[in-house]
N, C-alpha and C positions, 0 to 999 in steps of 0.2 A: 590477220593471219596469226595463229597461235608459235610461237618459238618455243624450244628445251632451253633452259635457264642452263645447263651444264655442255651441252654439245653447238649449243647455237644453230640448231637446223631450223627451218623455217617446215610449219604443215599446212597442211589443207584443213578449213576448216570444221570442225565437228572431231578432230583428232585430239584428244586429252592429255594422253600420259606417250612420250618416246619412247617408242620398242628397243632402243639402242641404249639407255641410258633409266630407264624406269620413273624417269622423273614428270612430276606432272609438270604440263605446259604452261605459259605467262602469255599474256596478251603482247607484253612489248619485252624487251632485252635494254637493263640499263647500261648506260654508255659507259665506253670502259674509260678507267681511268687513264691519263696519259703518262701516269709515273711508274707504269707497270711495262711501256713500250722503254728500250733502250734509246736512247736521244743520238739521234743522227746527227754529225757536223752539217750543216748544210752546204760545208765546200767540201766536204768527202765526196769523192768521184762513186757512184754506185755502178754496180755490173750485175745483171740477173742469172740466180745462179738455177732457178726452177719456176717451172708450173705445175701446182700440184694439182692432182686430181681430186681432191674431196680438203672439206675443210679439215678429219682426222689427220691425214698427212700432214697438211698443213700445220696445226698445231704441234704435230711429233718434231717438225722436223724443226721448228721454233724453238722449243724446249733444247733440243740437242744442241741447235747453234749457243744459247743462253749461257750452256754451260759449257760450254768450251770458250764462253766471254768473246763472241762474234756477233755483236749487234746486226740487225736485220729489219729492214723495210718489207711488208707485208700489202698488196695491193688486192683485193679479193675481186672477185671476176662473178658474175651471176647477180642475186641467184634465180635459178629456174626452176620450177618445180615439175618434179616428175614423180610417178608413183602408180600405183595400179591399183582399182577398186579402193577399200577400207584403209590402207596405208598411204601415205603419200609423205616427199622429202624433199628437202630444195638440194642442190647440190651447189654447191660452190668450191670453186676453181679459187687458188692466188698464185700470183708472182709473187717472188720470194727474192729481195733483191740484199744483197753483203756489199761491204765495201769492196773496192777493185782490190785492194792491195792482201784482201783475206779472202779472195776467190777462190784460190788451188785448196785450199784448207775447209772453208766450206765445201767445197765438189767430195771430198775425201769422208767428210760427214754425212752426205746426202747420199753417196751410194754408200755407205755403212746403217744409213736406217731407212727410211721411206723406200731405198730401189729393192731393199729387201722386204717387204712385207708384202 
């Protein structure tokens, strides 16, 4: 299945270029670095702070925690593909989990941008 190298959606195939993103499609999506993820303690206590609905969200609301320096465990959920006729798109769902003790601050982030769009 062909992926967008900039949005990461997964198509169906015979699908070339992402209507979302105008880019043409890659056979495979290289792995991402892991020094671009914030390094979780592994005795930090996590609390889930969302499920988002598309990976867009998802990444929005990544960037906001980033820079408000609230590192974030991202679990992605999917994906499924769905689509009608000539278009087709995977959707993917993620958990979004903060540490416990930057919950109320994250929740304060998350409805200031994803609960608004």
């Amino acid at each position: 299945m062909p992926f967008c190298p900039k949005c990461k959606y997964e198509y169906k195939p015979g699908i070339e270029i992402c209507p979302d993103c105008d880019e043409k499609l890659v056979d495979s999506l290289p792995e991402e670095e892991s020094d671009e993820e914030p390094e979780l303690d592994e005795e930090i206590e996590l609390a889930l702070l969302c499920t988002t609905a598309s990976l867009v969200h998802t990444n929005f609301l990544k960037e906001a925690l980033k820079d408000n320096d609230i590192p974030c465990l991202v679990k992605r959920e999917g994906p499924s593909i769905y689509g009608s006729g000539v278009v087709g798109y995977a959707f993917f769902g993620s958990k979004i989990y903060v540490p416990r003790d930057k919950l109320e601050e994250a929740k304060r982030i998350k409805d200031q941008t994803i609960d608004n769009l």
